[in-house]
Backbone bond lengths (Angstrom), bond angles and torsions (degrees), N, CA, C in turn:
res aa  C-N    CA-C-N  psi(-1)  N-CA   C-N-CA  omega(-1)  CA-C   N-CA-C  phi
1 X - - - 1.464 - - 1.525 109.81 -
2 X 1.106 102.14 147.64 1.834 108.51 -176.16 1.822 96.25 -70.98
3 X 1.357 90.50 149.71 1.611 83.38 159.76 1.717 112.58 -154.13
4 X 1.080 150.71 129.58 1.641 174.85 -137.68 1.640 87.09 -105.79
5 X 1.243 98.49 154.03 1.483 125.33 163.08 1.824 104.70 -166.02
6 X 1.633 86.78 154.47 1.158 119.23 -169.93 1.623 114.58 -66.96
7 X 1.677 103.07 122.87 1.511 103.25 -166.68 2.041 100.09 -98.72
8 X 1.673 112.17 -72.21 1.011 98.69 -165.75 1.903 84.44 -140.30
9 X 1.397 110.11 -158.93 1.268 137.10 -145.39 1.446 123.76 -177.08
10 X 1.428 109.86 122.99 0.979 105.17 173.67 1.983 119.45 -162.73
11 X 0.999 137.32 141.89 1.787 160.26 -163.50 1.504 106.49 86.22
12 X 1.280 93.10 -166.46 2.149 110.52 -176.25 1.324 68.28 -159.97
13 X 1.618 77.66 -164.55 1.891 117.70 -155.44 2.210 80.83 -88.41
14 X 1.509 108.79 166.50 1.276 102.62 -169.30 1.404 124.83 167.68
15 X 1.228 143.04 -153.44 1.376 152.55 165.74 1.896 99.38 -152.72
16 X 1.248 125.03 -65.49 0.978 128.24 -166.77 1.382 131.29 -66.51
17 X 1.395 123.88 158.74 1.307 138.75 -155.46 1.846 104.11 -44.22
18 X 1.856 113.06 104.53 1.031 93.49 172.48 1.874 106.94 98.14
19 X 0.940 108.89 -32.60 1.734 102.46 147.27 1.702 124.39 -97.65
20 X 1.185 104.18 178.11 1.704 102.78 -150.13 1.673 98.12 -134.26
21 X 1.455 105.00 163.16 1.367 110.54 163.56 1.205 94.78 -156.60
22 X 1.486 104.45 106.54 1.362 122.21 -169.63 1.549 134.37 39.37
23 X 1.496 87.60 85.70 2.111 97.57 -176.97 1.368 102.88 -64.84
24 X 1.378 129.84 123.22 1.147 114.34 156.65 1.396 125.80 -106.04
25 X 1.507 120.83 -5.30 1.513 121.80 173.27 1.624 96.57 -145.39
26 X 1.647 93.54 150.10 1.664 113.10 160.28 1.282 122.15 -134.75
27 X 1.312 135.59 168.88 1.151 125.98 -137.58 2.231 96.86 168.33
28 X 1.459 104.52 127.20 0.829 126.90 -167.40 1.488 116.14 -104.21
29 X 1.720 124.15 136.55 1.834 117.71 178.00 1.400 85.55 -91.58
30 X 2.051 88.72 -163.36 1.637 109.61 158.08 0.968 110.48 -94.21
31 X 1.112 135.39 37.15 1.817 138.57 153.16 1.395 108.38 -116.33
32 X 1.300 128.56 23.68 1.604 110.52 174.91 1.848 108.76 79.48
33 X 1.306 108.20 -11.39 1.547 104.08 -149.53 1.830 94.83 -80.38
34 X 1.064 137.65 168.45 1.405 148.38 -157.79 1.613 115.96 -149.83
35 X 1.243 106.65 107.24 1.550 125.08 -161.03 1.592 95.04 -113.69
36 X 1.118 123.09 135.02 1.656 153.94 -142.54 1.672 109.65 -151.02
37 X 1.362 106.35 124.21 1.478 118.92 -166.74 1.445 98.03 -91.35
38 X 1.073 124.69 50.28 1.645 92.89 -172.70 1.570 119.49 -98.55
39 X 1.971 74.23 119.41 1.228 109.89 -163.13 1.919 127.89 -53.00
40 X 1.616 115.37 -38.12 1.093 112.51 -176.47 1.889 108.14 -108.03
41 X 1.411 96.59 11.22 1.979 95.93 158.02 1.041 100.05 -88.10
42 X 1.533 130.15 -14.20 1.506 111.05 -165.69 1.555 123.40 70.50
43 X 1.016 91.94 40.05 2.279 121.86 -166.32 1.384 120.44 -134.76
44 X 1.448 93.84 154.80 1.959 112.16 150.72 0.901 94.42 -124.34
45 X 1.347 101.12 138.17 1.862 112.68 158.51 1.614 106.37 -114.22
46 X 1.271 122.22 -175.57 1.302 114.86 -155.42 1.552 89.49 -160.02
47 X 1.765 122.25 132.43 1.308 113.40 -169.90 1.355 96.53 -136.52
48 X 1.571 130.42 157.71 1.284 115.81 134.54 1.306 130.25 -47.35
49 X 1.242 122.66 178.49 1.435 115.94 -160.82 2.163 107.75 -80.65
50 X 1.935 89.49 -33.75 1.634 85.95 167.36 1.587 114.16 -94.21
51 X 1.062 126.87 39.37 1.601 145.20 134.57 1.771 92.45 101.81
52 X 1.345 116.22 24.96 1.732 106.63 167.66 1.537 107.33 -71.23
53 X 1.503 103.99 132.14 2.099 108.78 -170.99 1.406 92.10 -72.91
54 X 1.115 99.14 142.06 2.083 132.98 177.61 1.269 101.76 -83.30
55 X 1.616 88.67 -86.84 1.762 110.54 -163.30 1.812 115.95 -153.22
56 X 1.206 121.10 165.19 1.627 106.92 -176.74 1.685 85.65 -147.55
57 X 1.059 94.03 155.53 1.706 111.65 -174.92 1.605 117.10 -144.18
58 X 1.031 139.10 95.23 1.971 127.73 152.47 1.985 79.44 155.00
59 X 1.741 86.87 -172.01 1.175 104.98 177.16 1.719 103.49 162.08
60 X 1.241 105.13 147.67 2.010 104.38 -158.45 1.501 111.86 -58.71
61 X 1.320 90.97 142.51 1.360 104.34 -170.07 1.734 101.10 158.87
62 X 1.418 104.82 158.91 1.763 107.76 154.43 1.175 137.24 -101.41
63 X 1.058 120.09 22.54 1.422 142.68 -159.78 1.969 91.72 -80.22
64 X 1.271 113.34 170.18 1.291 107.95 151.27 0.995 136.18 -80.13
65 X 1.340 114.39 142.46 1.960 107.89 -153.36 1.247 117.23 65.72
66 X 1.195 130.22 5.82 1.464 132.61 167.51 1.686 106.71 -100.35
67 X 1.547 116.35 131.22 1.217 106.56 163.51 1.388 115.34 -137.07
68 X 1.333 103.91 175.01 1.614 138.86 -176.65 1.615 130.40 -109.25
69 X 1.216 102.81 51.46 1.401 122.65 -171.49 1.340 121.92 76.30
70 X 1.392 111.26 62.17 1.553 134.02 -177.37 1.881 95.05 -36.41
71 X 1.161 129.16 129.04 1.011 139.69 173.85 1.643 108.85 -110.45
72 X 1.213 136.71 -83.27 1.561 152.27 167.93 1.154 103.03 -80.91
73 X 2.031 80.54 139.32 1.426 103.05 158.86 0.901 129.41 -156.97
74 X 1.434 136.83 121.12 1.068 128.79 -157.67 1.882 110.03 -137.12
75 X 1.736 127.10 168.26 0.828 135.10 -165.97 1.747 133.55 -125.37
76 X 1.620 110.38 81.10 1.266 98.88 -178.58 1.504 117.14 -74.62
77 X 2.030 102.65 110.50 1.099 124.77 151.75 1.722 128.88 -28.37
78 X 0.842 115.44 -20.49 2.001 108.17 -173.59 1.191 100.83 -116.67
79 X 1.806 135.58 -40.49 1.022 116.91 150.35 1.804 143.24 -80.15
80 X 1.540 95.71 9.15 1.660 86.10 172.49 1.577 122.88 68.13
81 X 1.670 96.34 34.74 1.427 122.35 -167.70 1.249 142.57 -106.87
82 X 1.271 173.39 6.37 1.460 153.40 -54.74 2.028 98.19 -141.02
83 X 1.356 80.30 119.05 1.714 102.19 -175.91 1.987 90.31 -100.99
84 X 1.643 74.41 138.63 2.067 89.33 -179.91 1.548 97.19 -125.59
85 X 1.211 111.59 139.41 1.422 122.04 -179.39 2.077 99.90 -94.22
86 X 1.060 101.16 140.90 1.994 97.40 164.52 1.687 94.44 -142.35
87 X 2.252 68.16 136.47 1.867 82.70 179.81 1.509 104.52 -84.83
88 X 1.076 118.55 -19.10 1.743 98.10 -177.51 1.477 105.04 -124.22
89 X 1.305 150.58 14.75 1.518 149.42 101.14 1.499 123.88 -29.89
90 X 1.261 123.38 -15.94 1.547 147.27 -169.73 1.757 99.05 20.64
91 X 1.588 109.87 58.68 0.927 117.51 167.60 1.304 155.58 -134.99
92 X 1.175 173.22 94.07 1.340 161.21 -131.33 1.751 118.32 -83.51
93 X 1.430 103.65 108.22 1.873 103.89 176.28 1.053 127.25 -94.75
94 X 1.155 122.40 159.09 2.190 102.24 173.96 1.851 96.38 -148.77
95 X 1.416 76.88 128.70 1.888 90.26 -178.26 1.628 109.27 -112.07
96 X 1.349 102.65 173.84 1.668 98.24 163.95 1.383 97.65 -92.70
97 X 1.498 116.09 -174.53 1.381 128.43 -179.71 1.553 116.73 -69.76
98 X 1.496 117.75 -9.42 1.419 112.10 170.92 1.530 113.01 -107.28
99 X 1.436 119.75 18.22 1.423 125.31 172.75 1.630 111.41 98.77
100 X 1.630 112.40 3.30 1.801 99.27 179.00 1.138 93.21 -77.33
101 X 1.820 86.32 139.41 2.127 92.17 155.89 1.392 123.40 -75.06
102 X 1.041 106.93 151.99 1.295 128.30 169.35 1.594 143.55 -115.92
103 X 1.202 107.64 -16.90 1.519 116.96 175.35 1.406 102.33 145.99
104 X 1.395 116.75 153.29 1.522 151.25 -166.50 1.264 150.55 -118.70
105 X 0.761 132.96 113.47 1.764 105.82 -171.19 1.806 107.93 -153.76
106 X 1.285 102.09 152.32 1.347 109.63 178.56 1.885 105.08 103.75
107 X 1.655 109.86 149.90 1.853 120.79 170.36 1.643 91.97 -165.30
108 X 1.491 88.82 164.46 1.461 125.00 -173.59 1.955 98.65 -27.75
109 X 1.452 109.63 127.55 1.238 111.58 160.85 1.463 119.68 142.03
110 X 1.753 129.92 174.94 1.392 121.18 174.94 1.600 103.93 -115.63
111 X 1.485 129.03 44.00 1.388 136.04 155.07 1.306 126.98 -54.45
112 X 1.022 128.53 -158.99 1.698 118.20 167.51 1.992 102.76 -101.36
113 X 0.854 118.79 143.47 1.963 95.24 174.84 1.900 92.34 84.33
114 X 1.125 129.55 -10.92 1.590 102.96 -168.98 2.089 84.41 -118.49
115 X 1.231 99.28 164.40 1.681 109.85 167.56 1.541 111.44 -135.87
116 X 1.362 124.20 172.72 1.390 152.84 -143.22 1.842 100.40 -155.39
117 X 1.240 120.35 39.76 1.483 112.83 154.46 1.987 76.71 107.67
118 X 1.332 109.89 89.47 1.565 113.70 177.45 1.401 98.61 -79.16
119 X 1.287 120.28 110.97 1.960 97.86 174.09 1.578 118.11 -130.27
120 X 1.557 111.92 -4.72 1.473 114.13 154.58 1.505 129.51 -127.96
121 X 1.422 123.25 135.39 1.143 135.03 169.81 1.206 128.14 -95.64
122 X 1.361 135.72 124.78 1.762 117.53 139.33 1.887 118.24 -128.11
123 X 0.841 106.39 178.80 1.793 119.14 178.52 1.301 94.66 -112.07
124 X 1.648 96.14 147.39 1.757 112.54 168.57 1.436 102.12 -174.84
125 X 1.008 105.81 119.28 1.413 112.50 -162.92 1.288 165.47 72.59
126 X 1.574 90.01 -2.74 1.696 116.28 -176.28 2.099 94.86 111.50
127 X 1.446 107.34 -2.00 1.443 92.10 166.68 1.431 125.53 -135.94
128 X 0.916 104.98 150.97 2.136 116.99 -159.45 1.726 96.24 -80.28
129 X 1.172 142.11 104.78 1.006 138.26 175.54 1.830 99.29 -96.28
130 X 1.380 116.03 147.38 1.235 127.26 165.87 1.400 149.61 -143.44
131 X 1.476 126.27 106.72 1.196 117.15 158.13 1.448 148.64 -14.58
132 X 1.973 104.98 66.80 1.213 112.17 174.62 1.261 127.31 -64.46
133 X 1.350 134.98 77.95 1.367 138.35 -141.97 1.607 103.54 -76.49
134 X 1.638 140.67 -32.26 1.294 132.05 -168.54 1.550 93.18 -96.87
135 X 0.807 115.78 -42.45 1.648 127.68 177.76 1.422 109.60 -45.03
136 X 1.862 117.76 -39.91 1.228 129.87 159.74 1.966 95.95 74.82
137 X 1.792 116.41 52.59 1.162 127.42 171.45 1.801 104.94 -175.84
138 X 1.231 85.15 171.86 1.293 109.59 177.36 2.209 113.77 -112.41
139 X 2.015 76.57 132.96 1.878 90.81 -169.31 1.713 89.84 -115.94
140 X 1.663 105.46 136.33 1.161 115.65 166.54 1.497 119.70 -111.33
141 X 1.438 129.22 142.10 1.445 122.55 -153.85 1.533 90.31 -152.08
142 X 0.929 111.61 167.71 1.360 131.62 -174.87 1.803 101.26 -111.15
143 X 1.587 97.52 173.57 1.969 82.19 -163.35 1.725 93.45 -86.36
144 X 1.011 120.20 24.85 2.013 107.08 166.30 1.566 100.46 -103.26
145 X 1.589 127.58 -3.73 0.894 104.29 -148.09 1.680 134.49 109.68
146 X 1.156 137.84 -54.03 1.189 161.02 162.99 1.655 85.51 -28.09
147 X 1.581 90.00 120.10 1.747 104.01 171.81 1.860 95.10 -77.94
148 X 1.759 107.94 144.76 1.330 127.23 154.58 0.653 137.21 -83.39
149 X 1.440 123.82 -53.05 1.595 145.63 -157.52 1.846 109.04 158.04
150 X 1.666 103.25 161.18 1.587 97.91 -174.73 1.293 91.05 -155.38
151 X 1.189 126.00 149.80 1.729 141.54 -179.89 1.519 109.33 -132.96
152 X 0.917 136.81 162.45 1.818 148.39 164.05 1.820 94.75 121.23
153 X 1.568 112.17 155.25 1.403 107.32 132.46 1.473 88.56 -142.99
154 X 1.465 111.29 -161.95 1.316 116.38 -161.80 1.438 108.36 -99.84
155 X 1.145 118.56 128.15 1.244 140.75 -162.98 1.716 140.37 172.29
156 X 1.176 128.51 175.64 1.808 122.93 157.84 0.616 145.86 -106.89
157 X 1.667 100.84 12.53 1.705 113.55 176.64 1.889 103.92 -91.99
158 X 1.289 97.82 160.34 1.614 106.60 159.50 1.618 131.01 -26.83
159 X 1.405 98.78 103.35 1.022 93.02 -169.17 1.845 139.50 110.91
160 X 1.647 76.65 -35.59 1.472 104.07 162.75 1.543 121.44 -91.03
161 X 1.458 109.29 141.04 1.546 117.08 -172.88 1.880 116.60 -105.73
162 X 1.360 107.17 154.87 1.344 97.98 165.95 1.925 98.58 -139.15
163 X 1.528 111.80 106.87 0.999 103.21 -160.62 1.759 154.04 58.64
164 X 1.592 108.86 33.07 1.242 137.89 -160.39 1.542 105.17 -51.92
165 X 1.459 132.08 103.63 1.787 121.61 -168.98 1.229 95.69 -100.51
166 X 1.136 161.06 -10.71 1.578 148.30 -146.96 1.666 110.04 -165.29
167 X 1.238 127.95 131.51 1.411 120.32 147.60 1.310 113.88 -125.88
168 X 1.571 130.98 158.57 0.697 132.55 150.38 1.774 143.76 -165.36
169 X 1.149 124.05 140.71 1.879 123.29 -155.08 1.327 124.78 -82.17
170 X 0.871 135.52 172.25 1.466 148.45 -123.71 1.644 105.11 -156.99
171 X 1.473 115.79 154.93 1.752 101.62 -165.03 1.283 101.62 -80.79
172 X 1.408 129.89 6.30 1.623 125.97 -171.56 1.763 89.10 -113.83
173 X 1.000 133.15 26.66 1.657 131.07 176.04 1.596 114.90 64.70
174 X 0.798 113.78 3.28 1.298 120.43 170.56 1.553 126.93 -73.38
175 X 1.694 112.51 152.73 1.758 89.78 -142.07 1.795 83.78 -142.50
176 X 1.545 117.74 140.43 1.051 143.56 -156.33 1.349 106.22 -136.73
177 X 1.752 117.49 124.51 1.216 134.26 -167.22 1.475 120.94 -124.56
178 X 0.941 124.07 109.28 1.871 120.01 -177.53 1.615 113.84 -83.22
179 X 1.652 104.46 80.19 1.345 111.53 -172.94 1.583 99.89 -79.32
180 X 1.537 96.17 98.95 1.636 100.99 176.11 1.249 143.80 -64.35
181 X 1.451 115.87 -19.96 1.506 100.81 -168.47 1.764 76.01 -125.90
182 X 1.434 116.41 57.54 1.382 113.49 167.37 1.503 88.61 -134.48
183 X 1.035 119.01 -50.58 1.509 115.02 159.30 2.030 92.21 121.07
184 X 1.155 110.02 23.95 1.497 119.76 -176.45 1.591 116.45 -113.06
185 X 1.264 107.76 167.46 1.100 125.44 155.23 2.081 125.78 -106.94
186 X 1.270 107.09 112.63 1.512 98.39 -170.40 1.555 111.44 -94.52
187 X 1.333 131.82 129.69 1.755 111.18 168.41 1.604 95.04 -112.67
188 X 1.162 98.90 165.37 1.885 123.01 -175.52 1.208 97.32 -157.20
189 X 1.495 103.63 153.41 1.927 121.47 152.98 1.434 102.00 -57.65
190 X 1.359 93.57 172.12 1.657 119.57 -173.89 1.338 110.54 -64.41
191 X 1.857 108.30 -17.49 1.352 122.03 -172.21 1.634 116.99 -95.94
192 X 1.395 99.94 -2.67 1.673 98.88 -169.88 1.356 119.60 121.13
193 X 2.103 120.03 -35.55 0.648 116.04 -164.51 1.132 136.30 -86.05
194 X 1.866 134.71 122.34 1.506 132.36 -127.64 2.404 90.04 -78.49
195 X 1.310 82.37 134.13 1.950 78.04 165.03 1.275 95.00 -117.98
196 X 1.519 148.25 -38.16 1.198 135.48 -170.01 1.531 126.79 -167.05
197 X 1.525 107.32 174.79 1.559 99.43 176.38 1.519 111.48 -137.11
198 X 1.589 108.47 159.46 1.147 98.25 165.99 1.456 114.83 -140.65
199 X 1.901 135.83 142.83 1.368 116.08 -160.73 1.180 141.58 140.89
200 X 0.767 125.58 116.47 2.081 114.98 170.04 1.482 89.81 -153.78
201 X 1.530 91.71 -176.27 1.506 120.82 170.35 1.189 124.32 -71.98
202 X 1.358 116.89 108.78 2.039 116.97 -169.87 1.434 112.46 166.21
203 X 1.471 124.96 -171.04 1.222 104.77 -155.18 2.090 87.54 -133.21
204 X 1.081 99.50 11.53 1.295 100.30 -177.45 1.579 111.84 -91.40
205 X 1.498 107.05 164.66 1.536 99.41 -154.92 1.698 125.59 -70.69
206 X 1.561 101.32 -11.96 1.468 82.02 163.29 1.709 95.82 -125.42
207 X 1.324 130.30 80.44 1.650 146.49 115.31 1.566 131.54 -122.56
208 X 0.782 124.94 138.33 1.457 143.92 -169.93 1.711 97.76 -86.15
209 X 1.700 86.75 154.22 1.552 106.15 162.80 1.543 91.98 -138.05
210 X 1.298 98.96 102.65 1.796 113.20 174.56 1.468 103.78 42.73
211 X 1.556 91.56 72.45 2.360 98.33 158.53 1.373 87.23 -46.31
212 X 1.577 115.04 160.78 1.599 147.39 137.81 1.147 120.55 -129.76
213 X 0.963 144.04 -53.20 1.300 136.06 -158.23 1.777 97.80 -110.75
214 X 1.810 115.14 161.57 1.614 116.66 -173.59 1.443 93.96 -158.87
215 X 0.744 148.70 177.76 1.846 154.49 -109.98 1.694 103.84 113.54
216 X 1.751 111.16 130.83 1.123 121.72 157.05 1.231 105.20 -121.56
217 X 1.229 108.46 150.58 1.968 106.39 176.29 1.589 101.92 -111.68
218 X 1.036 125.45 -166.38 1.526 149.31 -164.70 1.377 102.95 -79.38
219 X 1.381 133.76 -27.14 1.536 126.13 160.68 1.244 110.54 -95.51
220 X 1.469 139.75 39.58 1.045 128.64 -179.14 1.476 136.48 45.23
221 X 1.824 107.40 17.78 1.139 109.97 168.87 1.346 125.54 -99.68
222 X 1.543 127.93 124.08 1.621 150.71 -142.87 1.867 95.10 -93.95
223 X 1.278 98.71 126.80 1.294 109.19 179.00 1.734 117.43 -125.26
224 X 1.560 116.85 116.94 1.202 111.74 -165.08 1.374 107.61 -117.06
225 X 1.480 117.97 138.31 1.589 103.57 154.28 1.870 110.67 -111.37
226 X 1.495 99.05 176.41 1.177 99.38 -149.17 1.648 94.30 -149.35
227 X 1.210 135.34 175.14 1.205 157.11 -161.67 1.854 108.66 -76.54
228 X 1.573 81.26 -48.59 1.838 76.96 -177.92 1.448 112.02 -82.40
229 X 1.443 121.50 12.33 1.440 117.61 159.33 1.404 116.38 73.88
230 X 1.073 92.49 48.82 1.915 125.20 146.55 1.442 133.93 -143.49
231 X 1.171 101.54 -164.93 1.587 93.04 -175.01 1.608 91.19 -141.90
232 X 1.820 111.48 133.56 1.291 121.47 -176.02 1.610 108.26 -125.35
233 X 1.306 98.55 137.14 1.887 96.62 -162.04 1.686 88.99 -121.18
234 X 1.572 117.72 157.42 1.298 126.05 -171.05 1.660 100.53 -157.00
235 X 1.289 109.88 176.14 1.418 113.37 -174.61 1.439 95.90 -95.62
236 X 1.711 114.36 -174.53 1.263 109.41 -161.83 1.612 104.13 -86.43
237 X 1.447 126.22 18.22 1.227 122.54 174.63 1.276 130.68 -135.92
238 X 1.805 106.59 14.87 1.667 132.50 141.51 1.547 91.10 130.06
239 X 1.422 133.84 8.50 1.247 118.82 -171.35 1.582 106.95 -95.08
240 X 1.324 106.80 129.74 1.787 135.81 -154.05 1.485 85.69 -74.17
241 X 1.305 119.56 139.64 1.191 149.96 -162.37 1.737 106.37 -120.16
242 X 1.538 108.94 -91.26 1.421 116.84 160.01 1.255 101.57 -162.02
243 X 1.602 108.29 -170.27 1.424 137.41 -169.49 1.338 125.49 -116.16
244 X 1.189 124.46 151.97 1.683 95.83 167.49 2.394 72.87 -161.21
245 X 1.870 78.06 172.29 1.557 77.06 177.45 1.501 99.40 106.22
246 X 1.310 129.25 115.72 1.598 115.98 135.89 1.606 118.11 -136.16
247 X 1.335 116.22 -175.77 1.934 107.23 178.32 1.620 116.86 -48.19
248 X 1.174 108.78 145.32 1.355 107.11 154.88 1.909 98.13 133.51
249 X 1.081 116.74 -172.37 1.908 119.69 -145.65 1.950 83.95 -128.80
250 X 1.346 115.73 -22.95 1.704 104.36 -174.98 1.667 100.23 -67.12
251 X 1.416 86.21 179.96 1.480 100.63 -178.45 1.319 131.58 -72.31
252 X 1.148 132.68 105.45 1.576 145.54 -151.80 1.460 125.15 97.37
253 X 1.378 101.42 -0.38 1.468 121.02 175.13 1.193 114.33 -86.87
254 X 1.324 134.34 150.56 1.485 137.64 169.74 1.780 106.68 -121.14
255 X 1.702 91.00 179.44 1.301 88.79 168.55 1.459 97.86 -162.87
256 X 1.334 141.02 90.64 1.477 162.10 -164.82 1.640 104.93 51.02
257 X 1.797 90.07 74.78 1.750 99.27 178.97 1.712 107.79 -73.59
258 X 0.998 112.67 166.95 1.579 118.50 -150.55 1.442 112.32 -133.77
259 X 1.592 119.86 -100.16 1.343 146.85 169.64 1.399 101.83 -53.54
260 X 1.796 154.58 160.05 0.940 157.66 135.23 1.917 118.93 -133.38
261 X 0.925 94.80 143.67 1.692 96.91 176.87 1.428 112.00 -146.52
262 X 1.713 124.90 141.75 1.555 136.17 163.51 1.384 98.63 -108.35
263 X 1.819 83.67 140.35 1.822 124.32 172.24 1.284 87.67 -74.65
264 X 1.722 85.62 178.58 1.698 97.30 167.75 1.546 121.71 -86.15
265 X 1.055 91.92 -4.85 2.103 102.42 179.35 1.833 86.71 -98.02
266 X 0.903 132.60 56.25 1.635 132.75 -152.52 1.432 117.25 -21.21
267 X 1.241 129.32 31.90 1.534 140.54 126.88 1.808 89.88 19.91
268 X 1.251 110.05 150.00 1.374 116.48 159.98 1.430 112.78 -136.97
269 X 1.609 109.50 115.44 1.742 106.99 178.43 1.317 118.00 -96.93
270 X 1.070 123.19 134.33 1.256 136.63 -161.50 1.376 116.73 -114.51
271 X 1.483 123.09 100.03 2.016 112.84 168.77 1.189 109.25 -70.76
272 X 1.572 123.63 101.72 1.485 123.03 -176.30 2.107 94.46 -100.62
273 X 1.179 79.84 90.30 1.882 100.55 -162.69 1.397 100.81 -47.45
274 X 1.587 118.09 -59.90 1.486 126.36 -150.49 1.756 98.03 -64.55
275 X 1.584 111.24 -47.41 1.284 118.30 -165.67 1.416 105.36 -90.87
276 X 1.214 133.15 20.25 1.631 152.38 177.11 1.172 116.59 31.14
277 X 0.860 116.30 58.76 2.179 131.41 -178.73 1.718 95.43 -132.88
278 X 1.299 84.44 -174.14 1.173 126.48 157.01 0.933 141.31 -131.14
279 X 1.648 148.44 121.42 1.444 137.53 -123.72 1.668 74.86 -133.10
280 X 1.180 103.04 148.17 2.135 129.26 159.85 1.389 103.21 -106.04
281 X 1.420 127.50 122.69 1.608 110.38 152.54 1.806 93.78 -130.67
282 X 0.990 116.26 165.00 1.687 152.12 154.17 1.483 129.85 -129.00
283 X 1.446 98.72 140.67 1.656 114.75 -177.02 1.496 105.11 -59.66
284 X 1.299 110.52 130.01 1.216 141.59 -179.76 1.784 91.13 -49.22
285 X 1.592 104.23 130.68 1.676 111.27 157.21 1.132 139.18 -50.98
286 X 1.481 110.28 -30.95 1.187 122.45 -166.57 1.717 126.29 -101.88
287 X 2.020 104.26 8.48 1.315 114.76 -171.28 1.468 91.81 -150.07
């Protein structure tokens, strides 16, 4: 079995440059550089990749560039972009890589274009798909904004969500959902359409106790964290790989990890929210 160990570390609990109050997503450029949701400063912070502070941008409010518990974040690579999700702004932002705004879209509601607690993002194709988590579906948009199309209602059948926090794609376009309080994993086409599941309620290695966070890397292997405070990785068609992660505040430990993102050396970043860092691990050399 593969197994991860603990690389580096970095914030506490805080206000200041580089400490956190509650990270809940991370998210990687094409410079290595490392962008941080933190969610209850009402911020991004922005790191080198071994966690030296860049730059930090927002602070509460609705203003532009002001936020309301920045939840997601994520990074379109070709345009040199970083989209922030807010759960109680119920809105979508888009900055450049040094924090200017740029344009907005989405408010309170279950319309087409409006969200209910936005809390996962990914890109695929030139379009921002998102984890409408109260809404209990998925909204596809183009990068101005411009609603596409949307699929889910609330439910346990295929297709159907109960509280969906994370999606995210795969190098064949294929798109992966952490339907949380179903205790699954959902995949679909780029279009909506459900191909499979993986999941229940339990503590064995392939069921979840409330997935949140999802990351695919460059081999199409799906990386989840989850409630009991690890992180469980599988191939792209639900078969359990390994684990790494258990309770506790030491190093390699989590405590309701959240957000996750892979480097190109596939580094694994970790929002270990409760204990307000950010955790590094990599696959062991020797397996």
């Amino acid at each position: 079995m593969e197994t991860y160990k603990f690389v580096t570390k970095w914030g506490k609990f805080g206000t200041l440059d580089g400490e956190f109050n509650l990270p809940t997503d991370v998210a990687i450029d094409h410079n290595d550089d490392v962008f941080v949701a933190d969610s209850w400063n009402h911020r991004i912070q922005k790191f080198s990749k071994r966690g030296t502070f860049k730059t930090k941008w927002g602070q509460i409010g609705q203003g532009n560039g002001d936020f309301y518990n920045p939840w997601s974040v994520i990074t379109d690579l070709n345009n040199h972009e970083v989209y922030v999700g807010e759960y109680s702004n119920h809105r979508i932002q888009v900055f450049d890589t040094s924090g200017k705004y740029l344009r907005k879209w989405g408010n309170y509601g279950n319309g087409n274009g409006q969200f209910y607690a936005p809390l996962g993002l990914a890109i695929q194709a030139g379009q921002i798909y998102v984890a409408d988590m109260g809404n209990d579906r998925i909204q596809v948009f183009d990068k101005n904004g411009n609603f596409v199309k949307k699929w889910g209602t609330r439910g346990v059948g295929n297709g159907q969500f109960n509280n969906p926090q994370s999606i995210a794609s795969d190098t064949q376009g294929y798109l992966y959902v952490t339907d949380t309080n179903n205790h699954r994993i959902q995949k679909f086409t780029k279009d909506g359409i459900y191909i499979k599941q993986w999941g229940s309620l339990g503590s064995n290695d392939n069921q979840f106790v409330s997935p949140v966070g999802i990351i695919v890397d460059n081999f199409d292997k799906v990386y989840v964290t989850e409630s009991t405070h690890k992180v469980k990785k599988f191939d792209r068609d639900g078969n359990f790989i390994t684990s790494f992660g258990s309770p506790g505040a030491a190093d390699g430990q989590l405590n309701n990890p959240d957000g996750i993102a892979i480097d190109p050396a596939r580094r694994v970043y970790v929002a270990d929210s409760v204990n307000n860092r950010i955790q590094v691990f990599e696959r062991s050399h020797n397996n």
